[in-house]
LOLO-609618 format. One record per residue (C-alpha): x, y, z. Coordinates in steps of 0.05 Angstrom, whole numbers, padded with zeros to 5 digits, always signed. Example, Ala and Ser with C-alpha at 12.3 -4.5 7.8 and 13.67 -1.06 7.14 Angstrom:
REM residues 2
+00246-00090+00156/+00273-00021+00143/
END
This chain:
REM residues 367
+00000+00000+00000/+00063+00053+00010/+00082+00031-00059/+00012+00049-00085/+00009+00105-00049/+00082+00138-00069/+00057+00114-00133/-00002+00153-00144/+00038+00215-00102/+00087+00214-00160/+00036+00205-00224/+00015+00282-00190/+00072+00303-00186/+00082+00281-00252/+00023+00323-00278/+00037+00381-00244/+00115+00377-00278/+00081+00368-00343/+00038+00425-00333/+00078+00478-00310/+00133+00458-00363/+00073+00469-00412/+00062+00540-00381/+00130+00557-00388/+00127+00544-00449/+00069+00568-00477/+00076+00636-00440/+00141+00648-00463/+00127+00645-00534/+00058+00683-00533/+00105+00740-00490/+00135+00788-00550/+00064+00784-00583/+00034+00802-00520/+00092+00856-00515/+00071+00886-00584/+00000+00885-00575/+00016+00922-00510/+00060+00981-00549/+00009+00986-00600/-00039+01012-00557/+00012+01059-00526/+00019+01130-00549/+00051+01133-00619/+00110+01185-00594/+00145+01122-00542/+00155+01086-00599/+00195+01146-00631/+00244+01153-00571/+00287+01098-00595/+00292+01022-00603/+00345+01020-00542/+00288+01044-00489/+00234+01007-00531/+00283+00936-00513/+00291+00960-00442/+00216+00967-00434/+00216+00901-00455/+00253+00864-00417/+00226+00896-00362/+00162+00870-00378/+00187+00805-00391/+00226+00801-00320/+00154+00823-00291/+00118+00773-00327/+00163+00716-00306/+00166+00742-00227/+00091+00736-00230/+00093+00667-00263/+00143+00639-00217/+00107+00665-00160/+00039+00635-00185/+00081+00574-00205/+00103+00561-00136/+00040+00577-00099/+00007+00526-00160/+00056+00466-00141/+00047+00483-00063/-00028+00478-00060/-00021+00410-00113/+00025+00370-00073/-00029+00384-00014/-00079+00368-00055/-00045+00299-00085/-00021+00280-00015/-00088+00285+00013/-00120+00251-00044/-00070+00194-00041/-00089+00184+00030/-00159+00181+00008/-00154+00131-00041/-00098+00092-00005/-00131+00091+00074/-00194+00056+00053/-00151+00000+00015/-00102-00012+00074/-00163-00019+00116/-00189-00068+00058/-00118-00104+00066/-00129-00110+00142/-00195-00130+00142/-00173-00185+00092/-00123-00213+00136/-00172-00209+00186/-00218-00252+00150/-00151-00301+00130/-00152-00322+00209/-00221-00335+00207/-00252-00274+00234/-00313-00271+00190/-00346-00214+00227/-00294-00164+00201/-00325-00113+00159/-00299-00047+00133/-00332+00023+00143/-00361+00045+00076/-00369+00123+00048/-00388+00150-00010/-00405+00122-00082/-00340+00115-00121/-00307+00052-00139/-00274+00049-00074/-00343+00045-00038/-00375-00013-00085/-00306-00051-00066/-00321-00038+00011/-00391-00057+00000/-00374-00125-00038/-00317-00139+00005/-00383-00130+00063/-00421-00178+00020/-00368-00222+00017/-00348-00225+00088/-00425-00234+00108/-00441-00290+00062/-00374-00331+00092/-00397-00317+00156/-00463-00343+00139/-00417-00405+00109/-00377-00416+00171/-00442-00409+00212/-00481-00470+00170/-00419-00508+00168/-00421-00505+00256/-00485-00525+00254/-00476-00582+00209/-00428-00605+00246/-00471-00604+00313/-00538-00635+00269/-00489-00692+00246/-00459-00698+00321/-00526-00702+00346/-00561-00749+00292/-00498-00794+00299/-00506-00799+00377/-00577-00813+00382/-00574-00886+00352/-00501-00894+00378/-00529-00880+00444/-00581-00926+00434/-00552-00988+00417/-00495-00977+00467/-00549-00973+00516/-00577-01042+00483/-00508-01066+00486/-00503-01052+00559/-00564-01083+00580/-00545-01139+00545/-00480-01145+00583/-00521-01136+00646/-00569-01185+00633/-00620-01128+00648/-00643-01138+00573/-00664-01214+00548/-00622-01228+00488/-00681-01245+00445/-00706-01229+00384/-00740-01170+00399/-00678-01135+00433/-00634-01149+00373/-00692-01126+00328/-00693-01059+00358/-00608-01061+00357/-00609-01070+00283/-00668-01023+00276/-00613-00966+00309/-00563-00996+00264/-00607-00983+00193/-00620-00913+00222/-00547-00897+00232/-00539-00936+00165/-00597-00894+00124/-00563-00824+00157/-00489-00841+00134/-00530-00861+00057/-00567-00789+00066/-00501-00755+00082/-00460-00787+00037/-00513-00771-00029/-00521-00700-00002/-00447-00679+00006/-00450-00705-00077/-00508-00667-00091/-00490-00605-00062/-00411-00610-00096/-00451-00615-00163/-00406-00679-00163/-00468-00719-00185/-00485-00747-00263/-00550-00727-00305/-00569-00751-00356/-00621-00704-00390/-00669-00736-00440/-00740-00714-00453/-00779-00761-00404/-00864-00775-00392/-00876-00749-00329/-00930-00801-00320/-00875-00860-00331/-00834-00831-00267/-00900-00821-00232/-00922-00903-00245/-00859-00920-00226/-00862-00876-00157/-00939-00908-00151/-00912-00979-00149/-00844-00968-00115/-00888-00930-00050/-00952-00964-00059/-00952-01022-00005/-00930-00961+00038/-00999-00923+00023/-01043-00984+00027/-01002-01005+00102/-01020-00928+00119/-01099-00935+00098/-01080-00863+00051/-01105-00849-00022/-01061-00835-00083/-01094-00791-00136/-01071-00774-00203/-01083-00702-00242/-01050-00707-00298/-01077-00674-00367/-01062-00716-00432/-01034-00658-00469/-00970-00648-00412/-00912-00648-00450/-00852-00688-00438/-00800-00654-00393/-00718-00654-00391/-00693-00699-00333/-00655-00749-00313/-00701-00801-00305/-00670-00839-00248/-00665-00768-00201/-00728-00748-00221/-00756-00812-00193/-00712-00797-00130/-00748-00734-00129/-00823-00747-00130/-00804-00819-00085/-00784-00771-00032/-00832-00713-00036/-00899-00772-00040/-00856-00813+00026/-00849-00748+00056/-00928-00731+00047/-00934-00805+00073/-00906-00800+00138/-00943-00729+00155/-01005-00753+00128/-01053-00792+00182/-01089-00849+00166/-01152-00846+00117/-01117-00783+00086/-01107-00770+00011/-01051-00754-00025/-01049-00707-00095/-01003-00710-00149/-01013-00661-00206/-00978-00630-00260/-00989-00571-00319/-00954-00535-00363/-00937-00462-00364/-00901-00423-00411/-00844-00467-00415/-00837-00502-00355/-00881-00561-00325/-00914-00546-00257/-00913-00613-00205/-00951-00609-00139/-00949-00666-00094/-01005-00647-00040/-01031-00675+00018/-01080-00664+00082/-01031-00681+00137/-01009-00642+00191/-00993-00584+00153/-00928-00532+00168/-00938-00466+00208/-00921-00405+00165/-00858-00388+00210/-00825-00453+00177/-00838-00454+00108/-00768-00406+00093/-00731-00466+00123/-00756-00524+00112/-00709-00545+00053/-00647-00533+00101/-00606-00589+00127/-00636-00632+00181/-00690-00569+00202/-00745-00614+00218/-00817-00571+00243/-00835-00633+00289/-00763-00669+00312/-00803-00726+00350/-00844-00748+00292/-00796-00733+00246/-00742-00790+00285/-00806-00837+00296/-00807-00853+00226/-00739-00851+00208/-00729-00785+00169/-00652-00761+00173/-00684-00687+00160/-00641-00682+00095/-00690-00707+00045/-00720-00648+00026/-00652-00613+00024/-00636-00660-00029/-00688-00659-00061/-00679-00572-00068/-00616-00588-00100/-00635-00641-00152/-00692-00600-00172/-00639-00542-00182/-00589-00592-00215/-00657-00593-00269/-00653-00516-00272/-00726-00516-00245/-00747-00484-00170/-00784-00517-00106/-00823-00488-00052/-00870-00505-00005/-00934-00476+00019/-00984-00486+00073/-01046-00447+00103/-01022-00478+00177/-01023-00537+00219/-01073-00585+00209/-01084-00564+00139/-01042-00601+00099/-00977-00586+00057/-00962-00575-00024/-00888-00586-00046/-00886-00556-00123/-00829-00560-00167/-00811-00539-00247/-00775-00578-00301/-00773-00545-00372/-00801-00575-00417/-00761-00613-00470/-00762-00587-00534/-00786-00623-00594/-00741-00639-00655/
END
């Protein structure tokens, strides 16, 4: 920053150089046109005394002119080398505190931020360099609290089938069927989390494969049907179908579309109480393709709806670990729709009154 700074010092000091050399210049050979324009409107009878006095006058008003120049010259460069220090010191101060705040940030202080004044291009770097230092902060804040979800989703079973394990040892617990049942019910938990992890650390590196291919909706939907339908029959809920025969075909990847609408319809399934229906429909608009998958389950209070895609947020945690959800499903499910270049979002009227998950594809173009 010194080297900036002397840098920009000297490109003034340059300028000024250039422009009083200029002046010098420029003033000295306008002077004897000046000078004769000034004896012309003298009186006629000075010019007649003689060319010696008429050279003496002259150079006396040459010597005048360049004491005034050289005074204005110095008074000039004075007042600009003010003026280019403080500007340097302008420019320069708000990058050195840029350049601390940077380092700052280096350690892993993510609340630095720099004060920000004016509008010049100095002030949109402060206020990106803001931005910047917010949204890592924002980073470093979801990666703690990833951390803590996976701590605590990984202790819960672990703690569980120690405590099996102990009881076992103890011979507080009978080592029957029924103990080892729930041991290796704690184990496919622990098992289905790791799975969850493991395909949403992928998903959210983009390090995943698609396969785009224009794709019947209803063919992923049949296939969704049959995969989750002992699930809906065990569960005494209703599947419906709204689907118009003119839907287009969308672009997908078939396979992660399944994923998709398999965990959006389990998802309505396990927040939908028994004798409850459950609504899958679809239409175009514009050039996209509109899916809802709907149900009258328990519903989501307004307050969650902005989170409910984030990483194991769950809006009930108890019924949520009753039937098995890791709380990530939905986040992966946001980024596989995104992956598709299509949106998701949620919307309820409350608790009680049932859920709608809606998602775009485009819509594959036709050769």
């Amino acid at each position: 920053m010194k080297r900036l700074g002397m840098r920009i010092f000297l490109s003034h000091l340059l300028v000024i150089g250039l422009a009083a050399v200029i002046l010098i210049l420029a003033s000295q050979a306008s002077l004897p046109n000046a000078f004769e324009r000034h004896l012309r409107k003298m009186d006629g009878r000075l010019m007649m005394r003689g060319a010696g006095m008429m050279l003496e006058l002259y150079r006396e008003y040459r010597n005048s002119f360049n004491e005034a120049l050289f005074l204005a010259l110095v008074v000039a460069v004075f007042v600009s080398i003010l003026a280019s220090a403080w500007l340097s010191l302008r420019i320069v101060s708000p990058l050195q505190a840029l350049a601390r705040a940077t380092r700052r940030i280096a350690q892993g202080h993510y609340d630095e931020r720099v004060e920000v004044e004016g509008e010049d291009e100095i002030a949109d770097l402060g206020r990106d360099f803001n931005n910047m230092a917010a949204q890592l902060e924002q980073v470093e804040a979801r990666r703690r609290q990833l951390i803590a979800d996976v701590s605590h989703e990984l202790r819960t079973p672990l703690t569980a089938i120690k405590g099996y394990m102990e009881g076992l040892l103890d011979g507080v617990l009978p080592a029957g069927e029924e103990t080892f049942h729930q041991v290796y019910q704690e184990a496919e938990r622990l098992s289905r989390l790791v799975d969850d992890l493991q395909e949403l650390s992928r998903v959210e590196a983009g390090a995943i494969e698609l396969h785009f291919r224009p794709l019947r909706l209803e063919q992923a939907i049949a296939t969704v049907r049959k995969r989750l339908g002992p699930q809906i029959e065990a569960q005494g809920l209703t599947l419906h179908l709204y689907l118009p025969d003119s839907l287009p075909a969308v672009l997908a990847d078939e396979d992660r579309l399944i994923q998709i609408l398999t965990n959006l319809v389990g998802n309505a399934i396990k927040f939908t109480p028994r004798g409850g229906e459950i609504n899958i429909r679809a239409e175009q608009r514009g050039n996209e393709v509109y899916v809802t998958v709907e149900d009258n389950g328990i519903g989501i209070p307004p307050e969650h709806l902005g989170r409910i895609f984030d990483r194991f947020y769950r809006v009930d945690r108890s019924r949520s670990r009753e039937t098995g959800g890791s709380g990530i499903g939905l986040t992966i499910v946001r980024h596989l729709v995104e992956a598709h270049h299509g949106r998701i979002w949620a919307e309820s009227e409350g608790e009680g009154k049932g859920s709608r998950f809606i998602f775009t594809l485009p819509v594959a173009r036709q050769a």
